[in-house]
N, C-alpha and C positions, 0 to 999 in steps of 0.2 A: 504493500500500500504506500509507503513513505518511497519507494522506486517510482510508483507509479507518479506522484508529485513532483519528484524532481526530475524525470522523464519530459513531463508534460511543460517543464520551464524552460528546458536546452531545446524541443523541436521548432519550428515555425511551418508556417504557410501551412501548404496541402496537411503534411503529417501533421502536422500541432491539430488540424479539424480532425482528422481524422482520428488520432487520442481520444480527443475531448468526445468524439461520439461513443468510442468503446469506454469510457472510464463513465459512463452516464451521465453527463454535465457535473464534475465533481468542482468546479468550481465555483457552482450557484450556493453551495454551504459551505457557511460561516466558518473562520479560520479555527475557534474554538470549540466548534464541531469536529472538524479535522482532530484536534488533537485529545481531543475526548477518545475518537473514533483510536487514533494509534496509541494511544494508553491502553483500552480495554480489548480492544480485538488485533492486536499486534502483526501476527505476520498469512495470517488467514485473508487474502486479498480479493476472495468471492466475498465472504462475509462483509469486508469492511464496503465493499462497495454495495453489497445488499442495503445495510444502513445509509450509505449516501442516498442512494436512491431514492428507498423510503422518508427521510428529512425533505428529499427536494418535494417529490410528493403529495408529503402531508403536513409540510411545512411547521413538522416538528422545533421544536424550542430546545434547549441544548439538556431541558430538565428532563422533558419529553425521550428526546435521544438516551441519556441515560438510563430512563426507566427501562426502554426495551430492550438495550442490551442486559443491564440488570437480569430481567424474566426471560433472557434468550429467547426472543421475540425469531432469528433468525433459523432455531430449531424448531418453531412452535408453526411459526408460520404455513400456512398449506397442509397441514398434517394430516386434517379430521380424516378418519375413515368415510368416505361418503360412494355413492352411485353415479357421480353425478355425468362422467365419462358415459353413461350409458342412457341417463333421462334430461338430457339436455341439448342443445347443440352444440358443438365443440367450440365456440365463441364464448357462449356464455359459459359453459361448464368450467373451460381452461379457468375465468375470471372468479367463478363460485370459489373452486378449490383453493385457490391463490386469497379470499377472503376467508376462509377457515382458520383455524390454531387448535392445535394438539398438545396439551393440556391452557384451557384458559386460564387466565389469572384473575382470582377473587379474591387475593388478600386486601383488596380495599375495603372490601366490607368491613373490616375489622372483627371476625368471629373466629376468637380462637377456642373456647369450649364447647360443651354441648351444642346440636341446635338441630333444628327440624325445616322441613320442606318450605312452609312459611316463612320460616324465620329470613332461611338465606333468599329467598324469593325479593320481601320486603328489606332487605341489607340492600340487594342490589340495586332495587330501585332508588331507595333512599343517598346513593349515590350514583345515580343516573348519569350524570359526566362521563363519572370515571369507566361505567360500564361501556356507555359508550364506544367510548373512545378504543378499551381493550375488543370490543365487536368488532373493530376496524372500519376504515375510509365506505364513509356514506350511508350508515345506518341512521334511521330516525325512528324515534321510540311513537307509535302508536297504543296501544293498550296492555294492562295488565286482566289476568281473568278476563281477556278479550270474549263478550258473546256470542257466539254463533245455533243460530235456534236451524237446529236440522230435522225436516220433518217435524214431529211434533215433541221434538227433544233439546234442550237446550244442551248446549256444550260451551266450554270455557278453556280456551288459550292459555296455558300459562303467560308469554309475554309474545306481541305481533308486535314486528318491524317492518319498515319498508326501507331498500337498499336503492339507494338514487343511484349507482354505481349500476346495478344491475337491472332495475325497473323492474323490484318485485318487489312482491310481500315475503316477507321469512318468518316463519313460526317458529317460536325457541318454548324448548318441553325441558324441565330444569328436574332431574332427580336427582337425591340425596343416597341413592342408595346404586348398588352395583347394575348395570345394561340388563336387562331382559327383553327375550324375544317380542313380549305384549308391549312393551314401550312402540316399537317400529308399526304394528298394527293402529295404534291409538294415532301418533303423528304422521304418520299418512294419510289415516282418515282424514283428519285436521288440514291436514296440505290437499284435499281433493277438495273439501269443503270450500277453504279461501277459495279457491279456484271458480268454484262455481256463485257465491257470495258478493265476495269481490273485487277478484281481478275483471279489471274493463279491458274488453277486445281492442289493440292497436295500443294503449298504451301499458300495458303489465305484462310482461314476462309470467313465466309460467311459477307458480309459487313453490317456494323452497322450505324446506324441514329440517333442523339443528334440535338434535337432543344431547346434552349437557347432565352428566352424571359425574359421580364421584370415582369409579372405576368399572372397567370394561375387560372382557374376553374378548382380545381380537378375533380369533376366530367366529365366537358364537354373533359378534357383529358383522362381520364381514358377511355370515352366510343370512342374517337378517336381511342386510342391504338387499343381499341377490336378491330376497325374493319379492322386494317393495319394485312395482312401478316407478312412483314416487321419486321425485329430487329429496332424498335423506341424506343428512350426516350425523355422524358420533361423534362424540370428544368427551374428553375429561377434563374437570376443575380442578385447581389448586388454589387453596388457600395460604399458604406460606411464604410468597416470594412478596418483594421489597417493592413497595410503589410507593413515589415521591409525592409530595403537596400540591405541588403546582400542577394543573394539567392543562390542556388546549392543544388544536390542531387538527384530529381527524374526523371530526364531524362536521356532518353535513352545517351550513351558516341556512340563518332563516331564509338569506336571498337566493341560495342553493335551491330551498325548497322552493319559494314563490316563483321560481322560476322555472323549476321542472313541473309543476301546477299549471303552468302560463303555457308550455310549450305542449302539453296534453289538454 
């Protein structure tokens, strides 16, 4: 990484653009980014540019930066087990997967004893920011126990999202306890419903399904996935890793939204 820097200062003309395309505009962040970035991710040169990227981006703050290297945001990233290679288009799917994180990070909540399904439900909302932000680039919080009366049945969302990034609704199903086959049957359902509810023809993307548990059987997930239609993903929570005070940067701005409102 610190090669790539002083590479990029001896070339000119043709090759100096030409750098600057492969190093992903590493010179659009701030010089104290840079050296955050070769303090903590030292001589791993994918990585560090992964973080450039991501700052230019999402116009991370140098607290921001920190925090993600911190929770290895670069391990995390793309991870979830999902379907989404097979119930999507390969446009939007590539982008779903690349918005995933394999295990999330919930130690903002601040729950380190006991607690129940409610509890960390309302933890997260109650820090709506910060959740945010860990969802990644372009989520906007719609409802908690979101209603959807089906037939002559009421059902209730744990939390709906809408991703301006992908122009969809994403359902997130938050368990406390280890992956079960009935979780996939349940948020599916739920992902056929929005669907029908609604997403509006020409502007929504077909709706997506995130279940978030405390721990998972790859396998017993994996052969879940297979058998849902469904855009589903899995992943798991942590509670324990370090998030800083300060936050800002990857959400959607209100003008973001009135805007993508204006253009549908």
């Amino acid at each position: 990484y610190k090669d790539a820097l002083k590479t990029f200062h001896q070339v000119g003309g043709k090759n100096e653009t030409e750098l600057f395309h492969q190093v992903g505009g590493i010179f659009e962040v701030p010089w104290r980014h840079h050296c955050l970035i070769m303090d903590k991710v030292k001589d791993d040169i994918d990585k560090a540019l992964f973080y450039v990227h991501q700052t230019v981006e999402n116009g991370w703050s140098r607290s921001m930066l920190l925090n993600f290297i911190s929770t290895d945001l670069y391990e995390r990233q793309g991870k979830a087990l999902t379907n989404f290679t097979k119930t999507l288009p390969d446009a939007m799917s590539d982008l779903a997967q690349e918005l995933t994180k394999d295990p999330y990070n919930f130690a903002f909540t601040g729950i380190t004893g006991r607690y129940n399904e409610r509890l960390l439900k309302d933890a997260l909302l109650n820090n709506i920011t910060r959740f945010l932000i860990e969802l990644g680039t372009g989520f906007a919080y719609v409802g908690k126990e979101y209603r959807l009366e089906i037939g002559e049945t009421e059902n209730f969302i744990d939390l709906l999202f809408y991703n301006l990034s992908l122009s969809c609704y994403v359902v997130v199903e938050v368990k406390i306890g280890k992956f079960a086959f009935a979780d996939i049957g349940q948020l599916g359902g739920y992902v056929v419903a929005c669907n029908h509810l609604l997403r509006k023809e020409g502007r929504d993307n077909p709706t997506i399904g995130l279940l978030i548990c405390k721990e998972k059987d790859r396998i017993q997930a994996q052969y879940a996935l297979e058998s849902s239609s469904q855009p589903l993903g899995i992943s798991e929570y942590d509670l324990e890793k370090f998030y800083p005070e300060k936050v800002e940067g990857t959400m959607p701005t209100i003008e973001e939204i009135e805007a993508k409102l204006r253009d549908n």
